[in-house]
C-alpha positions as CSV (number, residue, x, y, z in Angstrom):
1,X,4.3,-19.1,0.2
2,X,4.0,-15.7,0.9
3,X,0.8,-14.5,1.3
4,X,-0.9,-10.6,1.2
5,X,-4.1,-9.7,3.8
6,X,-5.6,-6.6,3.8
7,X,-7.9,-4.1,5.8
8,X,-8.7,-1.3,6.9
9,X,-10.6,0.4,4.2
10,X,-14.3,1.9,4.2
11,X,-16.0,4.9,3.5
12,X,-15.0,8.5,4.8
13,X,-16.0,12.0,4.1
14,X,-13.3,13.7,1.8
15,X,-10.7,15.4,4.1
16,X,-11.1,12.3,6.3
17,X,-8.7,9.5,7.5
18,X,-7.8,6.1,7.1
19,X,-5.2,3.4,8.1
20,X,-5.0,0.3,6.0
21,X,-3.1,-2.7,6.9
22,X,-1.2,-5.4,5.3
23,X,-0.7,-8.7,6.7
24,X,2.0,-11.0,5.4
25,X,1.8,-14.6,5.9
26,X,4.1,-17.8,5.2
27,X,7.5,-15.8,5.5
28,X,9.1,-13.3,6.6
29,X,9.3,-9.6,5.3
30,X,12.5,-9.0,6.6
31,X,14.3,-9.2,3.0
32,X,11.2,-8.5,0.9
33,X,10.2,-4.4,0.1
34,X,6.1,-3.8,0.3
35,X,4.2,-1.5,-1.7
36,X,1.1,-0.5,-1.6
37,X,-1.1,-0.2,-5.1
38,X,-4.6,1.3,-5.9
39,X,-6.9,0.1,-8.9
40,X,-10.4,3.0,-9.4
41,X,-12.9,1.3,-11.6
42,X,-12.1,1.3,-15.3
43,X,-8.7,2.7,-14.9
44,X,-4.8,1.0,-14.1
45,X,-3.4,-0.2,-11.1
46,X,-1.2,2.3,-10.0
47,X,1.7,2.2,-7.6
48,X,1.3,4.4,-4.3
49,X,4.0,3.9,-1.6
50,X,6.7,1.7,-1.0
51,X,8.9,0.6,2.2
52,X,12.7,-1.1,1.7
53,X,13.2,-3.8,3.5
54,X,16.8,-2.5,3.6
55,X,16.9,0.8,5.3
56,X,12.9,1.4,5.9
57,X,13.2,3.9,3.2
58,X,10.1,5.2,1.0
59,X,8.7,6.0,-2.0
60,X,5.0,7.5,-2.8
61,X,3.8,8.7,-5.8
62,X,3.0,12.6,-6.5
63,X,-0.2,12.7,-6.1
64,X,-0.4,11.4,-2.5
65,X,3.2,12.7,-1.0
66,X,2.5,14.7,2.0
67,X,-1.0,12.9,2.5
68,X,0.0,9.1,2.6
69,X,2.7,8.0,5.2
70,X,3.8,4.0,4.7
71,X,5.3,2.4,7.8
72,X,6.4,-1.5,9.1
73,X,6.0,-3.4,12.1
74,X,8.8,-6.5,11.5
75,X,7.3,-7.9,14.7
76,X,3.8,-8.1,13.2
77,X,4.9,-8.7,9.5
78,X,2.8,-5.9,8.6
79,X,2.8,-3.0,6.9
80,X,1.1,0.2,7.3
81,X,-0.5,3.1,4.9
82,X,-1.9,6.1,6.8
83,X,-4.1,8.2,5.0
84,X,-5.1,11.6,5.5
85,X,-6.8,14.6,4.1
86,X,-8.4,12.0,1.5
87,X,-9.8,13.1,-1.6
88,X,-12.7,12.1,-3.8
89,X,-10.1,10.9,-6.2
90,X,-8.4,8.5,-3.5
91,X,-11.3,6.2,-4.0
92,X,-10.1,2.9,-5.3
93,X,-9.5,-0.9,-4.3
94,X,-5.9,-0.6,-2.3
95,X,-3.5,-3.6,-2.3
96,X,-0.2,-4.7,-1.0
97,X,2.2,-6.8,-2.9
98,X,5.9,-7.7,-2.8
99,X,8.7,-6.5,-4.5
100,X,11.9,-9.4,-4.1
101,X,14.3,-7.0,-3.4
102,X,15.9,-4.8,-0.8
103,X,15.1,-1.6,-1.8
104,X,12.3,0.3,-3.9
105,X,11.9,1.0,-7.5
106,X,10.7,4.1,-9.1
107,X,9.1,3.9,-10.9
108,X,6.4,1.5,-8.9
109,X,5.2,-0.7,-11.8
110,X,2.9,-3.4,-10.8
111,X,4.9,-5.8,-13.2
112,X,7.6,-6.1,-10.5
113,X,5.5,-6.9,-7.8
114,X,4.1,-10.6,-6.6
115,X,2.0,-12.1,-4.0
116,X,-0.6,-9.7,-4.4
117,X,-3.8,-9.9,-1.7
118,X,-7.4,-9.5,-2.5
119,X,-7.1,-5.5,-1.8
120,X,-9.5,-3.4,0.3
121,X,-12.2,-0.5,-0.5
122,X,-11.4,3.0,0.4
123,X,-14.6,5.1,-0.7
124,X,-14.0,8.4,-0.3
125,X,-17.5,10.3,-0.6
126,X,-19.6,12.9,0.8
């Protein structure tokens, strides 16, 4: 059974950094696409970025294209979400979940998504 670990996450001063990762266990992600959600308190979980298991390609939401960059390492089963030039508004729980298909969807709508993992903090605060 596939299985969702991630890290990564903390607190940083807006304009700041991060790299969260995500850790599959009990198979594979060679078929499966990844994406990456955020939930802030008291609001929706929202879909961030994506990678196709496919062709590697990706998708990200508006509000974090130029700033987020999502990546894969098929040899680690893991996948990446570098995050830079945070904002106040980036704080949220982040998880990683699976999408059963070979390429992205947009929208990213948490209702096609399984597997999810426990998520981790990213506090962005001065």
């Amino acid at each position: 059974q596939l299985q969702f670990v991630e890290s990564g996450g903390g607190l940083v001063q807006p304009g700041g950094s991060l790299r969260l990762s995500c850790v599959a266990s009990g198979s594979t992600l060679d078929y499966y696409s990844v994406g990456w959600f955020r939930q802030a308190p008291g609001k929706e979980r929202e879909g961030v970025s994506c990678i196709s298991s496919s062709d590697s390609s990706t998708y990200y939401t508006d509000s974090v294209k130029g700033r987020f960059t999502i990546s894969k390492d098929d040899a680690k089963n893991t996948v990446y979400l570098q995050m830079n030039n945070l904002k106040p508004e980036d704080t949220a729980v982040y998880l990683c979940a699976v999408l059963y298909g070979s390429l992205c969807l947009d929208p990213q709508l948490p209702s096609d998504y399984s597997a999810w993992g426990k998520g981790t903090l990213v506090t962005v605060s001065s």
